[in-house]
MINU-872474 format. One line per field, with one value per residue: residue in one letter; y, z, x of N, C-alpha, C, O in turn. Coordinates in pm, whole numbers, plus 50000, padded with zeros to 5 digits. Each point is the difference from the previous one (the first is absolute). Example, Ala and Ser with C-alpha at 12.3 -4.5 7.8 and 13.67 -1.06 7.14 Angstrom:
2
mifi <- A	S
n_yy <- 49431	50107
n_zz <- 50780	49862
n_xx <- 51319	49861
ca_yy <- 50119	50119
ca_zz <- 50000	50006
ca_xx <- 49911	50082
c_yy <- 50120	50109
c_zz <- 50000	50073
c_xx <- 50090	49923
o_yy <- 49998	50111
o_zz <- 50066	50017
o_xx <- 50104	50051
REM end
This chain:
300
mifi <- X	X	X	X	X	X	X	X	X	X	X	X	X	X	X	X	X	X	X	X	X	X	X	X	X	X	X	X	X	X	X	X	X	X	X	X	X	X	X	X	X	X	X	X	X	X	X	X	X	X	X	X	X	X	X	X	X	X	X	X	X	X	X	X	X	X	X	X	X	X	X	X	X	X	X	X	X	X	X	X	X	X	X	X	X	X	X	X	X	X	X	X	X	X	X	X	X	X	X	X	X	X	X	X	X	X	X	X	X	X	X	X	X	X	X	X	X	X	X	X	X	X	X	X	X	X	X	X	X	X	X	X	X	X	X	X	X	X	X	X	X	X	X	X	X	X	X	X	X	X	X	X	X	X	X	X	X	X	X	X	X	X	X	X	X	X	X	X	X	X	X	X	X	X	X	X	X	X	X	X	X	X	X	X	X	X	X	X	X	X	X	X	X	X	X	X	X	X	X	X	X	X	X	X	X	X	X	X	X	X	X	X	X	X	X	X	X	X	X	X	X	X	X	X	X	X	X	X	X	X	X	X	X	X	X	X	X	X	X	X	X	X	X	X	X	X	X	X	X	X	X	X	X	X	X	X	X	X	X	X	X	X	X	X	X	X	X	X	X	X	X	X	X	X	X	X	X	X	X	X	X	X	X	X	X	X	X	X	X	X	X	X	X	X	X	X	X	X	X	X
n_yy <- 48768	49967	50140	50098	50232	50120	49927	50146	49902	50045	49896	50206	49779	50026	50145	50154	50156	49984	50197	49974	49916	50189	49902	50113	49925	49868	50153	49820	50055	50085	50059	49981	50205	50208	50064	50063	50199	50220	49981	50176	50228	50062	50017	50230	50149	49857	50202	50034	50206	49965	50160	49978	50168	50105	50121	50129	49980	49949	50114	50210	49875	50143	49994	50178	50136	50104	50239	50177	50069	50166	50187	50106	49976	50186	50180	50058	50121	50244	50152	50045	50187	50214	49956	50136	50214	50132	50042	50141	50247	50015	50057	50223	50093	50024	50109	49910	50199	49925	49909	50188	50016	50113	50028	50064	50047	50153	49898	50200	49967	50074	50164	49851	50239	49918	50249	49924	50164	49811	50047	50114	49980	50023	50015	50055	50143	49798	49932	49812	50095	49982	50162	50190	50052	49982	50232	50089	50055	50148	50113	49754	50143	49754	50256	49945	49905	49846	49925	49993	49822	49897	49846	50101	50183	50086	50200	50047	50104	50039	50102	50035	49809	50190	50068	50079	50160	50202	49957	50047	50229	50019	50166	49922	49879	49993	49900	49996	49856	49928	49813	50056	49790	49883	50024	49949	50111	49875	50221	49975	49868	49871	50002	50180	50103	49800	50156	50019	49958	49811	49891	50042	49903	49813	50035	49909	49791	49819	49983	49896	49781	49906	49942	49899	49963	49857	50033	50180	49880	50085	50020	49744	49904	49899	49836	49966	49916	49829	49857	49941	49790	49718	49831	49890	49889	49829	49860	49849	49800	49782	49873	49873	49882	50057	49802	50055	49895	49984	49960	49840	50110	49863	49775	50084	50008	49888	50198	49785	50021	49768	50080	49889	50069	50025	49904	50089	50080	50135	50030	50086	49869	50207	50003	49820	50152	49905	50124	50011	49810	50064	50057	49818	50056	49967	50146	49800	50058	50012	50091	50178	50059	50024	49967	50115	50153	49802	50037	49866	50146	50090	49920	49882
n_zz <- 50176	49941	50077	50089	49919	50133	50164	50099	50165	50130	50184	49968	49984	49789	50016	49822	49835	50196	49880	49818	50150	50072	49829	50002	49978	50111	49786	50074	49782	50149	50214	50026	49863	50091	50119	49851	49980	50050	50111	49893	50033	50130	49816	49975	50108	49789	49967	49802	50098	49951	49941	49967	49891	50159	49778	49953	50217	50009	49796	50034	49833	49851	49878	50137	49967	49824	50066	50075	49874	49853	50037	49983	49791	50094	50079	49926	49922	49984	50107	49781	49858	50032	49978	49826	50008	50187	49895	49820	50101	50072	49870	49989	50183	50012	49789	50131	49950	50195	49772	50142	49858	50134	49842	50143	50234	50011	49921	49978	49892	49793	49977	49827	49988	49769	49985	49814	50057	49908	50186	49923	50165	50047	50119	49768	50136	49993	50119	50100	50234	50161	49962	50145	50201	50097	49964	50184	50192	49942	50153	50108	50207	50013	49986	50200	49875	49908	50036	50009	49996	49968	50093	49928	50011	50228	50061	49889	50123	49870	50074	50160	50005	50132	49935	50086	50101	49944	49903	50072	49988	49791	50035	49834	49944	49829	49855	49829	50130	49855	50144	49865	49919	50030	50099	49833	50209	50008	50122	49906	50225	49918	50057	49829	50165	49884	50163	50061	50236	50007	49966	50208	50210	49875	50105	50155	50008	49900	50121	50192	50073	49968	50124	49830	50238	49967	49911	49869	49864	49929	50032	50073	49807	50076	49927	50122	50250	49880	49933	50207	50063	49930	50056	50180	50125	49859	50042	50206	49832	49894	50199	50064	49885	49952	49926	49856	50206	49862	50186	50109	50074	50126	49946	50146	49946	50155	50099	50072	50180	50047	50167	49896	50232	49950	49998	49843	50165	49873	49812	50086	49749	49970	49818	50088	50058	50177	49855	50085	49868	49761	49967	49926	49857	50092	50133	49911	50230	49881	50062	49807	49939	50220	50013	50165	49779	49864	49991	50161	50217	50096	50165	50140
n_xx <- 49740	49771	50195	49820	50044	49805	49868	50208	49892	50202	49844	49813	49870	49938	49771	50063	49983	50194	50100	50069	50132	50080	50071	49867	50280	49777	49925	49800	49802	50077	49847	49796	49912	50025	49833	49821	50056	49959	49768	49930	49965	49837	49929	50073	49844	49934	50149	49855	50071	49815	50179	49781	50182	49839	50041	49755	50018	49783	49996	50008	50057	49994	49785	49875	49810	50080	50048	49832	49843	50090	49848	49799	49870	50092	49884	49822	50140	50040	49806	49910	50037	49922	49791	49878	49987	50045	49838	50007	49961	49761	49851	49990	49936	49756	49931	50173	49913	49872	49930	50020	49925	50149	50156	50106	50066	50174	49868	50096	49773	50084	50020	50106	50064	50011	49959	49928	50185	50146	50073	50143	49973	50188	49780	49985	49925	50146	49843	50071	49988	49817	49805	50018	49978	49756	49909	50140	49977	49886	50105	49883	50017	50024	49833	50083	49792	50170	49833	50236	49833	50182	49868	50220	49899	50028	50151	49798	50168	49789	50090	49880	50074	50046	50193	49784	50139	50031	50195	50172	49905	49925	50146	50038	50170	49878	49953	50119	49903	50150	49915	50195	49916	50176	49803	49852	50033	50117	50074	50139	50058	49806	49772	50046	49940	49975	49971	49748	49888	49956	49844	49919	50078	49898	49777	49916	50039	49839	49771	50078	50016	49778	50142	50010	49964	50184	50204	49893	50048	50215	49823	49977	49940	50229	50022	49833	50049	50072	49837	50014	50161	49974	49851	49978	50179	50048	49844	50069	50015	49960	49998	50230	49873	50262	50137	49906	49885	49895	49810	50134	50233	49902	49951	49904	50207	50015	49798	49895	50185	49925	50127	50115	50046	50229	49827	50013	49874	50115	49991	49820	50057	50145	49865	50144	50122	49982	49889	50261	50034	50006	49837	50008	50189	50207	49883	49900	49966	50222	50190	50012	49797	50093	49767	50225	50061	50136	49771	50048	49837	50128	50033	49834
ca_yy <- 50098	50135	50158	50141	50087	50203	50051	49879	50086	49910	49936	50116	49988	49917	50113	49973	50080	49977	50116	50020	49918	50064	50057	49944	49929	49889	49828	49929	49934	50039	49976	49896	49948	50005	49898	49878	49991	49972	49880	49909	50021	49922	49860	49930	49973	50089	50086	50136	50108	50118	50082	50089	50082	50135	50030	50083	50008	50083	50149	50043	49918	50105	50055	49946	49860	49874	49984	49928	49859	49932	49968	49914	49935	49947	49949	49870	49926	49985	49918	49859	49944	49928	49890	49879	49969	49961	49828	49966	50015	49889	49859	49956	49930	49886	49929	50061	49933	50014	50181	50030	50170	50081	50048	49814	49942	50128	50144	50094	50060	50076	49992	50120	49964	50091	49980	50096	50073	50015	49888	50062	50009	50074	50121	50143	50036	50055	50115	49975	49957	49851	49910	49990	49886	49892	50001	49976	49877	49927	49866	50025	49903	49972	49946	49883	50065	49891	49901	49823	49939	49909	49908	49848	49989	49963	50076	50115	50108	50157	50100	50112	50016	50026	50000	50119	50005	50048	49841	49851	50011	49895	50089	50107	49975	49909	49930	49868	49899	49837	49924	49897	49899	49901	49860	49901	50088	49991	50012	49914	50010	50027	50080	50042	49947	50048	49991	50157	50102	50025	50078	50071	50061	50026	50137	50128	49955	50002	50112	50095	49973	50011	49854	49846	49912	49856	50060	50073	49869	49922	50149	49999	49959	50079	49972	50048	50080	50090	50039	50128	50194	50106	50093	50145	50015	50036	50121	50138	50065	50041	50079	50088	50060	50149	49969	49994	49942	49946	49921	49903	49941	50109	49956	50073	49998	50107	50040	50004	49851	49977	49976	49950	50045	49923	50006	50070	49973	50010	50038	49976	50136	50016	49934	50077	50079	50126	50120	50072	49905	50033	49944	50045	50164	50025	49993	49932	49940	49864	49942	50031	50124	50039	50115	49958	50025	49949	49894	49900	49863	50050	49954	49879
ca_zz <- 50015	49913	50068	49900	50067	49915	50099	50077	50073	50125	50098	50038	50120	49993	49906	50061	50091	50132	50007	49854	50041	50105	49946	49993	49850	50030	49950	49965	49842	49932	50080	49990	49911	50036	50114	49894	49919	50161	50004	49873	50010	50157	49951	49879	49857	49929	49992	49996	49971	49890	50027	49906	50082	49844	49998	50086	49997	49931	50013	50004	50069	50084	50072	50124	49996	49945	50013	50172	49919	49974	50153	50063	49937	50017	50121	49983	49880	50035	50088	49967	49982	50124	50096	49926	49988	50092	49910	49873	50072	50106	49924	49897	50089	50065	49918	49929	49891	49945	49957	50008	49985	50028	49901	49954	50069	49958	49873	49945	49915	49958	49873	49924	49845	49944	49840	49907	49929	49893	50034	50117	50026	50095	49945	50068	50015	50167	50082	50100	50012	49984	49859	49879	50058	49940	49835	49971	50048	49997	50095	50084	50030	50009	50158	50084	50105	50041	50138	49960	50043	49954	50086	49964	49859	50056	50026	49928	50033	49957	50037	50064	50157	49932	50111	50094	50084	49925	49909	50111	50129	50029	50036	49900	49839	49902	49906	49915	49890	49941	50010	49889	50057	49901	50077	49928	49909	50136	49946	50105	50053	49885	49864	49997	49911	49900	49931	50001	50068	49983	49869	50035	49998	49866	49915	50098	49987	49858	50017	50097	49919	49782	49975	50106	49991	50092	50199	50058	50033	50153	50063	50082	49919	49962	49833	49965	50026	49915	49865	50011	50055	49840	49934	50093	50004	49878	49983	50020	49961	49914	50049	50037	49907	49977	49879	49987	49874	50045	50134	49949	50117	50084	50171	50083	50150	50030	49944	50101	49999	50151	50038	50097	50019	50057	50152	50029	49957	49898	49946	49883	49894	49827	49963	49926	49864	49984	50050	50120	50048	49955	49941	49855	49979	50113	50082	50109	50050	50025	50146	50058	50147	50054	50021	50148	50016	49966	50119	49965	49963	49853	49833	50036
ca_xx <- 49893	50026	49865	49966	49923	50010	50105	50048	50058	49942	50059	50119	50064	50114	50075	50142	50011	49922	49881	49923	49970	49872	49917	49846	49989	50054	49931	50148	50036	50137	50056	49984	50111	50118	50044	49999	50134	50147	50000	50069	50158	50104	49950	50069	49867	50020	49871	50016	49943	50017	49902	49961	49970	50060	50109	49992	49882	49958	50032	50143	50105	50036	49858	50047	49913	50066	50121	49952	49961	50094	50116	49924	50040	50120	49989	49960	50037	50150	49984	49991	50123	50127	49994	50036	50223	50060	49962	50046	50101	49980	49984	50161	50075	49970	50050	50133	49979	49841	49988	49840	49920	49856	49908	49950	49869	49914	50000	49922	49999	49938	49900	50003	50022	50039	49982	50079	49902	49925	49844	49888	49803	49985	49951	50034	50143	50039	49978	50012	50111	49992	49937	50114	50060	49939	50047	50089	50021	49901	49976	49897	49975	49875	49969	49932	49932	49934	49993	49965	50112	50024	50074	50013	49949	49881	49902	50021	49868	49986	49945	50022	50102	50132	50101	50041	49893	49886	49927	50038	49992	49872	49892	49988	49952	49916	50049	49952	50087	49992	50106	49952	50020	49927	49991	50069	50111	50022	50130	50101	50129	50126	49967	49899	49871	49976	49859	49978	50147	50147	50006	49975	50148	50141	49941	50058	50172	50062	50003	50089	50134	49967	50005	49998	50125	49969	49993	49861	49940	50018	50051	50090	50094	50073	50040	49884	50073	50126	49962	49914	50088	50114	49931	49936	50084	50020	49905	50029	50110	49921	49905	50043	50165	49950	49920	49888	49983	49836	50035	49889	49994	49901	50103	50179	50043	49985	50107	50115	50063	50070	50149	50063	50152	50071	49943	49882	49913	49976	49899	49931	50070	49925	50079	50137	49988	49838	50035	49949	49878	49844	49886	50046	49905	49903	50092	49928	50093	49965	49971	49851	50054	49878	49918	49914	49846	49895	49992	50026	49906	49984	50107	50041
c_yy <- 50110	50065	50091	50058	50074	49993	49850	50078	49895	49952	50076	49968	49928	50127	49991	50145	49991	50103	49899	49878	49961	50046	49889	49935	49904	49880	49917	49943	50057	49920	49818	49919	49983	49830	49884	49987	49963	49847	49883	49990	49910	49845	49972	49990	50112	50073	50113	50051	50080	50112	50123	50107	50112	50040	50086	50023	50065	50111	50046	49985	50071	50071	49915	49865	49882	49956	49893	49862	49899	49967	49875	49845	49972	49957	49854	49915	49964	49844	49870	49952	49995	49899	49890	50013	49948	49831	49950	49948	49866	49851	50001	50000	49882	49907	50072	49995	50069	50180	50001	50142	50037	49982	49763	50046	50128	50125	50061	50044	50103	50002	50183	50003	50081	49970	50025	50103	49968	49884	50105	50068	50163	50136	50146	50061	50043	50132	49990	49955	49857	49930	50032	49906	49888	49977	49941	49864	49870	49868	50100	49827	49946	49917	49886	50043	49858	49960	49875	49919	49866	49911	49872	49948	49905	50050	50129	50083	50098	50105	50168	50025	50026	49905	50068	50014	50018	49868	49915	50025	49965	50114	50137	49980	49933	49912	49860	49891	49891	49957	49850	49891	49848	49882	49911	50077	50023	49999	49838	50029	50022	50075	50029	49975	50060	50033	50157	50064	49994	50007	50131	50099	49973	50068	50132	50031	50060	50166	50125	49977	50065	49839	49885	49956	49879	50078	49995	49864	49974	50149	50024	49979	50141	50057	50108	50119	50116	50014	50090	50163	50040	50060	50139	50074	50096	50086	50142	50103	50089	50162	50178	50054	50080	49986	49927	49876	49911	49912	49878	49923	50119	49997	50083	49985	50092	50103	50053	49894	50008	50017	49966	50045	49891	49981	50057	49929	50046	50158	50077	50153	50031	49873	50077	50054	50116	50144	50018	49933	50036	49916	50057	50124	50057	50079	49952	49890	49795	49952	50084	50076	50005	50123	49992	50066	49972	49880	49854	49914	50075	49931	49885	49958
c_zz <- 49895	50013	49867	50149	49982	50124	50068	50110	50145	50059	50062	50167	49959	49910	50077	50091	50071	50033	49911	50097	50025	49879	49970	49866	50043	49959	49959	49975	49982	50119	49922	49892	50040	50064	49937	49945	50088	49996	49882	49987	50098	49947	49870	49905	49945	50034	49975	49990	49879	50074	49896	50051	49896	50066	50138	50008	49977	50022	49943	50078	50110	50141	50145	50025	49936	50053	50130	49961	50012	50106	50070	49932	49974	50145	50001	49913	50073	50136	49972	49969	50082	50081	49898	49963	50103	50045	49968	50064	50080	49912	49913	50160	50003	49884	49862	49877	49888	49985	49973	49999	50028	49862	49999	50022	49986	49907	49995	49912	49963	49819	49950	49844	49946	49846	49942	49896	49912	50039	50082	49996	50035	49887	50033	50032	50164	50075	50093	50005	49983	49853	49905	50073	49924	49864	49969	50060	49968	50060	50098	50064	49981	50136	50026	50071	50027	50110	50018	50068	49953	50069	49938	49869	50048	50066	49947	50076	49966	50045	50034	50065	49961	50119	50059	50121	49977	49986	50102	50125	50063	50032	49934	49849	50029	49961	49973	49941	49985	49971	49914	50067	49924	50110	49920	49907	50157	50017	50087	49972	49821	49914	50032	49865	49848	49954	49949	50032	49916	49844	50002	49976	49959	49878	50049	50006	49867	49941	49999	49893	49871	49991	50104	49995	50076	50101	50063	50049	50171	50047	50111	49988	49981	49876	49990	50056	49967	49903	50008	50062	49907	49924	50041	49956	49834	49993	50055	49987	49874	50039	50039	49859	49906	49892	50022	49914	50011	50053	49911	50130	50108	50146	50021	50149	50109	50013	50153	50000	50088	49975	50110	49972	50097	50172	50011	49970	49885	50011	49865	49996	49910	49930	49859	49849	50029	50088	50087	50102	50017	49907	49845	49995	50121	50104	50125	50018	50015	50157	50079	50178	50065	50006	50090	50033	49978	50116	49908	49896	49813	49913	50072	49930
c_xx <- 50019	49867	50014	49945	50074	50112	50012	50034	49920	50118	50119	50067	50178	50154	50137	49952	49891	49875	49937	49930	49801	49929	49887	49946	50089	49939	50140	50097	50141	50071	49998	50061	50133	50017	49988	50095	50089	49971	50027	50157	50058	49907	50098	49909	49989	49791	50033	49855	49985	49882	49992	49927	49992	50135	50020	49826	49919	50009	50106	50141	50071	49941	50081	49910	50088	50091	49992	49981	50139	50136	49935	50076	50115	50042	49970	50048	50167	50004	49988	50107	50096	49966	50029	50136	49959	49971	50095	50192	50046	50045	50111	50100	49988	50044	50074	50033	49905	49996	49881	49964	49815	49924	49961	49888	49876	50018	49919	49996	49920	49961	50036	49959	50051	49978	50089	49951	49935	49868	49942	49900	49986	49991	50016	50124	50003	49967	50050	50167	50024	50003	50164	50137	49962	50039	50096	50062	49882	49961	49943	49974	49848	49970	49949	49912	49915	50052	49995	50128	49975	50067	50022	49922	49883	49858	50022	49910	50037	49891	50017	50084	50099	50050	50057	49878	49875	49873	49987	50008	49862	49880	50065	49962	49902	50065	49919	50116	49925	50081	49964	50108	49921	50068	50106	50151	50091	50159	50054	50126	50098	49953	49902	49842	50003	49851	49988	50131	50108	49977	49954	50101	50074	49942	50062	50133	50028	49982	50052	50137	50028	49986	49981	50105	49917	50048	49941	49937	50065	50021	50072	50149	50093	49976	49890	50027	50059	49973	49858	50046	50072	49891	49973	50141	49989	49896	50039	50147	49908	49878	50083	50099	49909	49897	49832	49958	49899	50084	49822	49991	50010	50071	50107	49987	49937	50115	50110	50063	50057	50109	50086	50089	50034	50025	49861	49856	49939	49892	49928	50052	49899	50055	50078	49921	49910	50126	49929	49906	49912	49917	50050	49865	49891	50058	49973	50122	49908	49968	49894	50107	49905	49977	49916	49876	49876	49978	50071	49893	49930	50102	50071	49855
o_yy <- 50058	49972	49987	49926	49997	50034	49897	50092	49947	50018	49959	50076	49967	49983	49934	49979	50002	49958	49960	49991	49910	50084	49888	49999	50001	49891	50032	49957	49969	49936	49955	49891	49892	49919	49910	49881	49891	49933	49884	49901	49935	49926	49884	49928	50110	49942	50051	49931	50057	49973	50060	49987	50003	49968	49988	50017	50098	50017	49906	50055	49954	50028	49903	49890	49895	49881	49895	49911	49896	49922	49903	49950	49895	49900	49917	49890	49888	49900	49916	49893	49905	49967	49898	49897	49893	49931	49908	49899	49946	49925	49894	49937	49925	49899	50060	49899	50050	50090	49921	50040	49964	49976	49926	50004	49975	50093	49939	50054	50021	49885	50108	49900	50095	49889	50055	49976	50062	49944	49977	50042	50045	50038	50038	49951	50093	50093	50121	49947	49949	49911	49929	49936	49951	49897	49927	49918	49882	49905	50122	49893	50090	49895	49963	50067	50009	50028	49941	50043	49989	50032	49905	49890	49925	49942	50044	49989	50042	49952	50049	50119	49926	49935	50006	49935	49905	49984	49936	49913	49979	49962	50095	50055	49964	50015	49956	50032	49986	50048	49925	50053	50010	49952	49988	49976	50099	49898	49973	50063	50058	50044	49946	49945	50122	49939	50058	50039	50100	50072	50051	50078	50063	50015	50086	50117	50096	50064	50092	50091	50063	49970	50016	49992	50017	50022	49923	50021	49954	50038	50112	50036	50102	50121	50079	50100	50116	50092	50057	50117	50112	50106	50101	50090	50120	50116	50110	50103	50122	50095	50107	50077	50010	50074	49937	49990	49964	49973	50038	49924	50108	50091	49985	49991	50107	49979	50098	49921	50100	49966	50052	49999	49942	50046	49965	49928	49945	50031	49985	50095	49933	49943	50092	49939	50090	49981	50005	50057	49997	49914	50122	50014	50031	49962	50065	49938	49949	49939	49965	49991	49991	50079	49959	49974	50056	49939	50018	49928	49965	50023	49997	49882
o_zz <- 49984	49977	49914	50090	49943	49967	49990	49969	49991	49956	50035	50063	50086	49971	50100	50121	49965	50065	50077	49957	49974	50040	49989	49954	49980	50058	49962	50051	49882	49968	49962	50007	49974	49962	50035	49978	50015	49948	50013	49981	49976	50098	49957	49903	50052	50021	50073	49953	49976	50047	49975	50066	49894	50113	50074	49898	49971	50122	49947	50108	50111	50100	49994	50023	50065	50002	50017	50047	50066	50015	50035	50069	49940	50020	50039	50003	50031	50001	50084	50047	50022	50060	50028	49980	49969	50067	50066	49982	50000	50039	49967	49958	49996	50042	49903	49962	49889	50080	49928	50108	49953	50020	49925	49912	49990	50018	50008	49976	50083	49964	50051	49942	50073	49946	50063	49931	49984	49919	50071	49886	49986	49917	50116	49942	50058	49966	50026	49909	49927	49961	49909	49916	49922	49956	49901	49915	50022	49951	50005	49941	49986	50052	49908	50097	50053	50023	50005	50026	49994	49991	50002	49950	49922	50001	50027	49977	50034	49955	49919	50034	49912	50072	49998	49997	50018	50038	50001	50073	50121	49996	50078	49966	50117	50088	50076	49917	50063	49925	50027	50068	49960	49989	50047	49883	50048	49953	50088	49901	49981	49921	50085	49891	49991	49904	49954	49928	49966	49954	49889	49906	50023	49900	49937	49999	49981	49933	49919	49929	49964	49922	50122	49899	50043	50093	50096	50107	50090	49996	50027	50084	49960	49998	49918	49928	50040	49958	49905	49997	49977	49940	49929	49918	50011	49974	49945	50056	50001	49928	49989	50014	49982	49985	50106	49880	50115	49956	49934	50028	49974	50070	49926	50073	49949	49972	50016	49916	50032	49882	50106	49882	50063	50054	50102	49900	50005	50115	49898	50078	49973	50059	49924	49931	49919	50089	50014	50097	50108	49980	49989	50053	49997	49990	50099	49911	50047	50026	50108	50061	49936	49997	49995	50093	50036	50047	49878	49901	49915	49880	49969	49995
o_xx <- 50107	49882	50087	49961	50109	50114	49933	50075	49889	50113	50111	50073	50081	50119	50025	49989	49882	49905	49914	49885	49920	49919	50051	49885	50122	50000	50113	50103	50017	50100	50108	50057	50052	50084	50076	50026	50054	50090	50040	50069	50101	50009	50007	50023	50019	49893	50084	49910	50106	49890	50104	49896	50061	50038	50098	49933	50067	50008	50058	50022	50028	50066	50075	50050	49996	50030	50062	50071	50010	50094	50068	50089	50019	50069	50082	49944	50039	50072	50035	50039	50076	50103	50063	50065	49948	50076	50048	50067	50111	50089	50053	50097	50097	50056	49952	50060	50018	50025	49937	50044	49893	49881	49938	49914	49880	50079	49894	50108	49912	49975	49970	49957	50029	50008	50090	49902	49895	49926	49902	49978	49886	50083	50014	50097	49944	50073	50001	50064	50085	50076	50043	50063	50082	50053	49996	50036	50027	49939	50015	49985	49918	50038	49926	50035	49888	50118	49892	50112	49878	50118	49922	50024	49940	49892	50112	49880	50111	49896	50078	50006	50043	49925	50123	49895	49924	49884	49895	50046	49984	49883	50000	49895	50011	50085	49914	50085	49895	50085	49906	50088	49884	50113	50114	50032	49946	50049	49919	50038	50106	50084	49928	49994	50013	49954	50098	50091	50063	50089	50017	50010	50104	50070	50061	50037	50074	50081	49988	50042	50100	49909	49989	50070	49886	49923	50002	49943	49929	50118	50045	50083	49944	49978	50046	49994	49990	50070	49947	49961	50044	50021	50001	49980	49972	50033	49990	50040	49985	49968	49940	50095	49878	49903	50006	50029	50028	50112	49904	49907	50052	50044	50098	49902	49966	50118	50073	49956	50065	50010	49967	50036	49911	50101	49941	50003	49890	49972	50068	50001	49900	50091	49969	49918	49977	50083	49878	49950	49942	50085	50012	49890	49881	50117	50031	50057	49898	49897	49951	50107	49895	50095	49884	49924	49896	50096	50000	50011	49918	50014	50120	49965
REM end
């Protein structure tokens, strides 16, 4: 499965904290993914997830509105992964041996860039605390405000619907989609269909990367796996060092990562390198904080 949308946030009946339980963002596309995987995992079959997300959602990273946003979304995100370690936990007892990682079966990403001074575009002379930060680091993330999901390189629906309440609780947004599908293009038990879809998204893939690889062809496949997190991976070394230098590839990680300490069920960190576990040039906290004065149904 490979999603794009502005937010991911739902199935708050499964959050780890028991208050956050009762809140009224229970669509249940994150619950459901989870349980497709858990079930591939306890079958021994290969399936991953890619999910594409902005770095931080729209507004100022910092602003309390973002921050609520992002508590919300990690709520929901940490929760996936710990049932999928706790999967993962289950099936390396049951067969001894076998090395397997949360990132097989689900990843999150985000989309950045950066210039170098002598390509750059940028006119005038800095007024703002921000624009002279910018001047100088010259990286900025680039937002996701599409909506899409892709099954198997068999059904592609895009439309309006993020993945959050708002969109999918059925009596608040509007929304619109279309769902593309070719009768004679159909996935089975060993492969998937080569037609539109799936050249579709090795545009989108090659895209996001700077290049094509054959990987991109079995996306369930380890090998693809891992040469899309080394990519995400190198970009965002590139994306965080002090030097500056046009990016042609766009994919980074997101900017949190599950951990596991030793007995413990795991959960979701800044990921390593960001100060202070903030958002590069920003002082907006990656895991997002709540703000109990804003009602919920404003920002689920």
């Amino acid at each position: 499965i490979y999603i794009e949308s502005q937010y991911f946030m739902g199935s708050s009946f499964m959050w780890s904290n028991s208050s956050d339980r009762k809140v009224k963002c229970n669509n249940l596309v994150p619950a459901e993914i989870t349980l497709k995987i858990c079930s591939k995992i306890a079958a021994g079959e290969k399936f991953t997830v890619y999910i594409l997300l902005p770095m931080w959602p729209e507004g100022v990273a910092g602003s309390k509105q973002v921050q609520d946003i992002l508590y919300w979304q990690r709520s929901t995100i940490e929760s996936m992964f710990k049932k999928i370690h706790a999967a993962l936990v289950h099936r390396m007892q049951q067969c001894n041996g076998e090395s397997i990682e949360v990132s097989d079966y689900l990843n999150f990403y985000s989309l950045g860039t950066r210039e170098a001074p002598s390509t750059s575009i940028r006119l005038g002379i800095p007024s703002s605390k921000d624009e002279r930060i910018l001047a100088i680091t010259r990286r900025h993330p680039v937002y996701v405000h599409s909506k899409m999901m892709i099954v198997d390189d068999e059904v592609a629906c895009i439309g309006s619907a993020n993945i959050n309440q708002r969109s999918l609780d059925g009596c608040r947004d509007s929304e619109i989609m279309t769902t593309y599908w070719h009768e004679d293009y159909l996935a089975t038990d060993e492969s998937i269909p080569h037609h539109d879809i799936h050249g579709y998204r090795l545009h989108i893939w090659a895209s996001l990367a700077g290049f094509m690889d054959n990987s991109f062809r079995k996306p369930n496949d380890r090998e693809c796996v891992k040469l899309m997190n080394s990519i995400a991976q190198r970009n965002w070394e590139i994306y965080l060092a002090e030097e500056s230098v046009d990016m042609t590839s766009h994919l980074l990680p997101s900017p949190f990562e599950f951990m596991v300490e030793a007995g413990k069920e795991g959960e979701l960190r800044p990921r390593r390198g960001l100060y202070k576990g903030r958002f590069p040039d920003t002082h907006g906290s990656v895991l997002g904080a709540r703000w109990k004065i804003l009602p919920e149904i404003l920002t689920t």
